[in-house]
N, C-alpha and C positions, 0 to 999 in steps of 0.2 A: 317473704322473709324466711331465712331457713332456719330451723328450730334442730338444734343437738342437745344430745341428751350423754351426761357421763356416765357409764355403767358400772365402773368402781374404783374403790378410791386405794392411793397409794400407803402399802403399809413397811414400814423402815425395815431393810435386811437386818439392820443394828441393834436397835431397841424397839422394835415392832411397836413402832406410834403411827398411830394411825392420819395421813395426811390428806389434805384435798386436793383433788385431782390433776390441779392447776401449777402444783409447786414440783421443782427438782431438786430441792437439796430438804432433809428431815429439817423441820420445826423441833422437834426435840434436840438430836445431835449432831444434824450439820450433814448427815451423811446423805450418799446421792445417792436418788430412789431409781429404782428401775422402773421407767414409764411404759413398756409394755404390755403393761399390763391394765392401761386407758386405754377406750376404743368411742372414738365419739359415731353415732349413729346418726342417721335421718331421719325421722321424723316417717312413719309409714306414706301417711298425706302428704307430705312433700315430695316424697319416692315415684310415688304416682301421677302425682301433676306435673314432674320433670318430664317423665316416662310420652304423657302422653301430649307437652310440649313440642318435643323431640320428635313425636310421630308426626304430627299436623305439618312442623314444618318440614318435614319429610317430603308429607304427598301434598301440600299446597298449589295448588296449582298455578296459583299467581307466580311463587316464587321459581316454579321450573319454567313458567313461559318466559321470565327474566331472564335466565340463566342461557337456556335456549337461545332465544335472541341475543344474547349476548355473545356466546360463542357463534354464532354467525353472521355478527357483523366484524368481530373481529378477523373471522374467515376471509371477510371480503375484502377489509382493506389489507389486508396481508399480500391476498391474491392481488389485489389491484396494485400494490406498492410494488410487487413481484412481477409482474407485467409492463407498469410503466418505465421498470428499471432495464429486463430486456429489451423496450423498446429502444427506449437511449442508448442502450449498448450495440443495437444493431444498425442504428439509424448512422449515417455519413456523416463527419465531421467537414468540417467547410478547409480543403485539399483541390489543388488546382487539379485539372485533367488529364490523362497520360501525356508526356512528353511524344510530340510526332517526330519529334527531326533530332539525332544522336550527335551530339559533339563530336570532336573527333579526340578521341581518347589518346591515341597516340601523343599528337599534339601540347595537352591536357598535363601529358606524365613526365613529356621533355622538358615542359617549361619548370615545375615544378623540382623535377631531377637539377637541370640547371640552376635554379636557384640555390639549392641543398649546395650541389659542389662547386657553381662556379662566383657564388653570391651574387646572379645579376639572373634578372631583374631583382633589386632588392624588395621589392613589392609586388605581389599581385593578388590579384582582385576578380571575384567571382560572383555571378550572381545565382539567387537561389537558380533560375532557368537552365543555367550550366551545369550546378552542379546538379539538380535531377535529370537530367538527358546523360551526364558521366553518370549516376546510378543506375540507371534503366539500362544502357549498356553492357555494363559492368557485370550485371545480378542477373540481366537476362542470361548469358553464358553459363550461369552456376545456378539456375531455376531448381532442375531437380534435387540438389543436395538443400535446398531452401523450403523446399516440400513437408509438408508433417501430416500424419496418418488425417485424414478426414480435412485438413486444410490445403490446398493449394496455394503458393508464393504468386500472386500478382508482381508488386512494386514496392518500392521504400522511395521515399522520399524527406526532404528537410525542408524548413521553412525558419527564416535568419532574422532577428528581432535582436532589440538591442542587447545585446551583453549576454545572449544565447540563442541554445538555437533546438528545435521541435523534430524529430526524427518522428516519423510514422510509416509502418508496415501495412500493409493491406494482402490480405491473404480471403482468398474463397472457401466459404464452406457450403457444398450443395449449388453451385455456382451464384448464392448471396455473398458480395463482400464484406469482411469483419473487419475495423482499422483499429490501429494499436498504438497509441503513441507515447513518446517521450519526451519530458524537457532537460538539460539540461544548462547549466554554466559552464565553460570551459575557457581553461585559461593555458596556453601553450608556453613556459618561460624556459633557458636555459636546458632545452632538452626532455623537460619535465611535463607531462602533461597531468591540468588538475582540472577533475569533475566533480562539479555539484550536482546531487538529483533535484529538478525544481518539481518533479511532480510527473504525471503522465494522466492518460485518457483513456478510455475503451470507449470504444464509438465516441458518444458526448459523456460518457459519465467521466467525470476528472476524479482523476485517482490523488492521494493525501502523497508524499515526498517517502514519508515513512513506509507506506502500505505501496510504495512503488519499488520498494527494493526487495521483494520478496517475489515480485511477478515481472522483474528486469530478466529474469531466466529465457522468457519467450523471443527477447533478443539476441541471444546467443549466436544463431546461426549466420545471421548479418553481421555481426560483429566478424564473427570469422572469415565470413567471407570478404569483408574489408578490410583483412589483418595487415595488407600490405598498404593500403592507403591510408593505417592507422599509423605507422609505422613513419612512413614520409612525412608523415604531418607534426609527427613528434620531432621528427630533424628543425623543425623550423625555428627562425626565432621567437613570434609569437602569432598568434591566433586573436583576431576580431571579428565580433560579430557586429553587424549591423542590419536596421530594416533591410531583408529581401539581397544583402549584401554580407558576403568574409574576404576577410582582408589576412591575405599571411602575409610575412616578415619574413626573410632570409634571414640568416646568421650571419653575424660580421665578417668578412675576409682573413685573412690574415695580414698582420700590417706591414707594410714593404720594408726592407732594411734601410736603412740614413745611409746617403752617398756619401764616400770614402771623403777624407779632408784631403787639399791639395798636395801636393809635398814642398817642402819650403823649399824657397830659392836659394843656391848655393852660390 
């Protein structure tokens, strides 16, 4: 228990009455005392048993082999948490195998142009297979501008679930490859195209929606380089996705004009 001691007592600036140590305003006149001038002490014995408290837990040994251990098992699962997280980041997400056989793009751009200007066929329909063999085509001619210092451009690819659809990059570092992906929602109307971010991936760690629009930047160069089949695709009527399947829409024609009325009989 700590023992203080008052070493003097308050005397009133006003009518010099002498107060106990404890009070702020004069017992004689009311007036407030300057406390200053109380200084409570400790106790010698108590100064010393603190003192040498303080030391023991100091150099205790118990309590540093604690602390010790402690800070290295936090070490480790730190490390371990930090390593399991590279691994998932490096490890392969489950993406079919390169496309061996290339659509024919030509093909591909006619039908699609034709739709745009001539509104026929007013549907067509693609499966994910087609459209990655039209990516690997496409991306392979523009590889080098797809390049980034220490990574190499493999492929892109998409994979088409309902009501969206999974874009993933694959690029080499050190000839290991590293995948990148994206989800998104996309809804084509009236010329309009609207995107939802549903989230993305690095390797297997799935990225939050939020925390995926701040690392959408490493998409950029695909983007651009598909600026023109981003372009065609906005012409359309509308955009579905389904398993492994997109479905566009043409725009309506324009509607023929009503044949002339007969002329009446004279």
């Amino acid at each position: 228990m700590t023992t203080t001691t008052m070493t003097a007592k308050l005397v009133c600036p006003e009518c010099a009455h002498e107060n106990e140590a404890e009070r702020i305003y004069c017992h004689s006149c009311g007036a407030r005392l300057d406390r200053s001038a109380v200084r409570t002490t400790k106790t010698r014995e108590e100064t010393v048993k603190e003192t040498q408290r303080r030391v023991r837990n100091l150099f205790d040994p118990t309590r540093a082999k604690v602390r010790l251990w402690f800070f290295r098992v936090a070490k480790l699962v730190l490390g371990a948490c930090a390593a399991a997280a590279a691994i998932e980041m490096i490890m392969p997400p489950d993406v079919p195998p390169p496309v061996k056989q290339a659509v024919l793009i030509s093909q591909l751009n006619l039908e699609v142009e034709n739709a745009i200007t001539y509104h026929r066929p007013p549907r067509l329909q693609y499966t994910e297979e087609q459209v990655n063999a039209y990516l690997t085509y496409t991306l392979k001619n523009k590889q080098s501008a797809l390049n980034k210092p220490l990574l190499d451009f493999k492929r892109a690819l998409v994979a088409f679930d309902e009501g969206q659809v999974k874009i993933t990059v694959e690029r080499s570092l050190y000839g290991m490859s590293i995948y990148s992906s994206t989800i998104y929602g996309v809804n084509v109307a009236a010329g309009q195209t609207g995107v939802v971010s549903k989230g993305g991936s690095i390797g297997r760690v799935s990225i939050h929606p939020k925390l995926m629009q701040y690392i959408e930047a490493i998409f950029g160069d695909v983007w651009s380089a598909l600026d023109r089949e981003h372009k065609l695709i906005a012409k359309m009527q509308a955009i579905e996705f389904h398993p492994k399947l997109v479905v566009l829409t043409a725009a309506a024609g324009p509607t023929a004009p009503a044949p002339a009325a007969p002329a009446a009989a004279q």
